[in-house]
C-alpha positions in Angstrom: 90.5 8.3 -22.4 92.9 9.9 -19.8 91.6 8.1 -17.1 93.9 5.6 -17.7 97.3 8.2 -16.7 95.2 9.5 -13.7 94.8 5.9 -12.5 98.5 4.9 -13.1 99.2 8.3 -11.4 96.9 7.7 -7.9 98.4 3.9 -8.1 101.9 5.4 -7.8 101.1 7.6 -4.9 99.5 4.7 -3.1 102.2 2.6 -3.7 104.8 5.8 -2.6 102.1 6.4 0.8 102.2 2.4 1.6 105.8 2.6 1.2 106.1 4.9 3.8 103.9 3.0 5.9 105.7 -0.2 5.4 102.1 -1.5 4.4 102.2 -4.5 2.1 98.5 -5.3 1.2 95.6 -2.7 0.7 91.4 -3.5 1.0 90.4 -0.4 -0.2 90.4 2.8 -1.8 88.3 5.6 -2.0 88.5 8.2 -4.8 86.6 11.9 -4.6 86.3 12.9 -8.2 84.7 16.6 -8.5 81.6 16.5 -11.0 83.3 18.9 -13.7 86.8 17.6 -13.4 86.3 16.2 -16.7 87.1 12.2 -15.0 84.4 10.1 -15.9 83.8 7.4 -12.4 83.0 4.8 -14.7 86.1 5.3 -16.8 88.1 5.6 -13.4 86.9 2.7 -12.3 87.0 1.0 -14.9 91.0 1.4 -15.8 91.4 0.5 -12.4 90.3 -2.8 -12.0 92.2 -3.3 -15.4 95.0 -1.7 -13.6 95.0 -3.4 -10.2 95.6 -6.6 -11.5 99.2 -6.0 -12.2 99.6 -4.5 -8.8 100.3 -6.9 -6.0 99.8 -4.2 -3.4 96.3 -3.7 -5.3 95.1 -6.6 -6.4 91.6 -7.6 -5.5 91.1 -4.2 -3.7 87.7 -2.5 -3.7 87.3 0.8 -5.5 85.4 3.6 -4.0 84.0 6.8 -6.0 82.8 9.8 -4.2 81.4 12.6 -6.4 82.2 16.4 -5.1 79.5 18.2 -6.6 80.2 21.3 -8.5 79.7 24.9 -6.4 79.9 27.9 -8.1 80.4 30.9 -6.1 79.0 34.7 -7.6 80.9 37.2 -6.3 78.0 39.7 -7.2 75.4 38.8 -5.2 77.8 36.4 -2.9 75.6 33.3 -3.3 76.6 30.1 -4.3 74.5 28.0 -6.6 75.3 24.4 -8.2 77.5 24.7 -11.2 76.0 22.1 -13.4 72.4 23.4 -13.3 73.3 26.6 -13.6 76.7 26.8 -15.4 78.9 30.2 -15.2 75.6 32.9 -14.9 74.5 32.9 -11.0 70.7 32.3 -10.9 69.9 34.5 -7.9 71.4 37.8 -9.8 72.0 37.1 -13.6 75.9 38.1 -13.2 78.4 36.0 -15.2 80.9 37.3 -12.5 81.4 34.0 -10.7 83.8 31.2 -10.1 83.9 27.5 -9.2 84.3 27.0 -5.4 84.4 22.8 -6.1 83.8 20.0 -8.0 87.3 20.3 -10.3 89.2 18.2 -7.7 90.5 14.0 -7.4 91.6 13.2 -4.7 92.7 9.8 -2.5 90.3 10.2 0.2 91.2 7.1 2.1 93.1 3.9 2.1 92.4 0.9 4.0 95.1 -1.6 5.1 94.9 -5.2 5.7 96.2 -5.6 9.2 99.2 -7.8 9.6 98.5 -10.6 12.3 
């Protein structure tokens, strides 16, 4: 499960983007994961609640999971067509001439700050 490094890894750039933003408490976080970037949510989420406890900057913050689905692009026919359905052969032309446009990507979409008062 490698879930676990990409956790630890988004964790320390939180911690490096509240640093920077002399933030000392976060609500939430929300996560875009691209549907064949081989991250599994439920893994994701799932190290991270582990993960946040040790985390005072973390700790009790909500996790949020946005899917980017996969889009294959043909460069045939020029038509984009969802990659999972699909795979690597464009269903408008038959052409195996195509590439992924999105859905290979995590990234921290958003972070929401407690407000100090």
């Amino acid at each position: 499960m490698h879930e676990l490094g990409v956790v630890f890894h988004c964790i320390k750039q939180i911690k490096e983007i509240a640093a920077a933003n002399n933030v000392t408490k976060i609500n939430s976080v929300t996560i875009e994961i691209g549907e064949v970037s081989t991250v599994i949510p439920y893994y994701f989420e799932d190290c991270w609640n582990w993960a946040i406890k040790k985390e005072d900057l973390l700790m009790d913050s909500k996790l949020n999971i946005e899917v980017i689905p996969a889009v294959t692009h043909c460069e045939d026919c020029l038509k984009d067509y969802p990659t999972v359905v699909h795979g690597k052969t464009c269903p408008h032309c038959g052409s195996a001439n195509t590439f992924l446009l999105e859905g290979n990507e995590l990234y921290i979409k958003q972070i929401e700050v407690q407000e100090d008062v």
